[in-house]
N, C-alpha and C positions, 0 to 999 in steps of 0.2 A: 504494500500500500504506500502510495505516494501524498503526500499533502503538500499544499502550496499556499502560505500565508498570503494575503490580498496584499497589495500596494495599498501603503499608507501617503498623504498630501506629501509629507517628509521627505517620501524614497523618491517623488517626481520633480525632474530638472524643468520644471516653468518655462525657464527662458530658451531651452532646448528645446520644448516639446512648439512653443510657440513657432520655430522656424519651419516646419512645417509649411505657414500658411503664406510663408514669403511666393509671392507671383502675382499673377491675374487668374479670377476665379471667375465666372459665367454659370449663372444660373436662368430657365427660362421662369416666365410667373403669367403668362398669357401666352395669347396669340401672337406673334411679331415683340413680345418684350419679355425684356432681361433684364440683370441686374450684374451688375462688372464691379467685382469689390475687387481691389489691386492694394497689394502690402510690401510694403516698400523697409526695405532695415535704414534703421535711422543710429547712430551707435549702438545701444545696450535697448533700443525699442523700433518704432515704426511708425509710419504716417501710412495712414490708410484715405483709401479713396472708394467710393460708392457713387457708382452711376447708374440710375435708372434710365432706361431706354424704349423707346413703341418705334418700331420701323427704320432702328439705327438711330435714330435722332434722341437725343438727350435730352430728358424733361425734368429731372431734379437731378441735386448734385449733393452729398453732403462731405465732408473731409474731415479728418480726427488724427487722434496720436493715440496708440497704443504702447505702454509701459509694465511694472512689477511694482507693487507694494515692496515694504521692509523684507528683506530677504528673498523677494522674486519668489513670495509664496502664491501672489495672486496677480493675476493679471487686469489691469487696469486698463479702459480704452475709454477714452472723450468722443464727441462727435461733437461738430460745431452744424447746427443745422441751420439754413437760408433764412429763418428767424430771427437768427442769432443766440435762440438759448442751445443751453450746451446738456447735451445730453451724458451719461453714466453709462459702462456696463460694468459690471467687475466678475470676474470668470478663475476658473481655475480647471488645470486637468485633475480628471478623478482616474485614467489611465491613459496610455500610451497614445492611444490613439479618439480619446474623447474628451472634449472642454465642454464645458457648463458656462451658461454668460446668466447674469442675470441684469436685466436693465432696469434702470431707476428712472422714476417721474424727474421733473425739470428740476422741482428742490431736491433731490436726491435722498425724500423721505419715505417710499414702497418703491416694492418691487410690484411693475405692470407687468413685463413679459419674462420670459425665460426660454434660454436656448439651449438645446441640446446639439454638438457638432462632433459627428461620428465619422472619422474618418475611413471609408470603404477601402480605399487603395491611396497610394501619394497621392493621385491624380485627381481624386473624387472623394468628395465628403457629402455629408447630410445633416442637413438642421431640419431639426426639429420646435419649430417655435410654441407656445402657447402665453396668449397674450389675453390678460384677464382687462387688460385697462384698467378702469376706476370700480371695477367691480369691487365686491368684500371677499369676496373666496374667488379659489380657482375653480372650482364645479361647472361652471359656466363658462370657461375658457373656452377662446375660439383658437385651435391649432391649425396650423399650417406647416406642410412639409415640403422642403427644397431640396433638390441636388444639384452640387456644385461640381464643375469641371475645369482643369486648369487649362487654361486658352495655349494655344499652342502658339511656339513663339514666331 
């Protein structure tokens, strides 16, 4: 008999597992649209870019910085929305190949959505979203599932 203790937050290198997501990623969410998140290494983090698209053409845009808490136990990502308020996620891998985000309202006092990001192969991953908004419980969440592909260069 073999046993195998679970990965603890502790055993997972964050800043390791984050490289992963370095490229251009394309998901579809309609007919003729997409979504193009590109991650870019910035020293010890990254500046991400998200463009929504119908027919090639670009119709929102929003740009962020992704980082690590104290000791690069969690991962930290801003988004500065065409608003101007700034959005939260704060995420961590729970293994190898899956990060958890969980997104915060604009004061950065609940959590509305929550992502689950399972990576199938390097090339493809899956989110899993469920996004309660200003509901009081998640019962009522509305989920949504994506798969992501890395654009070829």
């Amino acid at each position: 008999m073999n046993l195998h203790a679970q990965s603890s937050e502790t055993d997972l290198d964050q800043a390791e597992l984050m490289k992963q997501f370095v490229g251009k990623w394309i998901t579809e969410i309609g007919e003729d649209s997409t979504v193009i998140w590109e991650i870019i290494p910035f020293a010890k983090g990254y500046e991400t870019n998200l463009n929504w698209q119908a027919k090639g053409e670009t119709y929102s845009s929003r740009t962020g910085i992704m980082g690590f808490t104290g000791e690069y136990r969690k991962v930290n990502w801003y988004i500065l929305y065409s608003n101007g308020m700034i959005g939260r996620y704060l995420g961590e891998f729970v293994s190898d190949n899956k990060l958890i985000f969980k997104r915060f309202n604009f004061d950065h006092t609940n959590v509305f959505t929550s992502y689950e990001i399972d990576f199938i192969t390097p090339d493809k991953y899956k989110v899993i979203a469920k996004s309660k908004g200003i509901k009081e419980t998640w019962d009522d969440a509305e989920v949504t599932e994506y798969i992501y592909t890395r654009a070829k260069k």
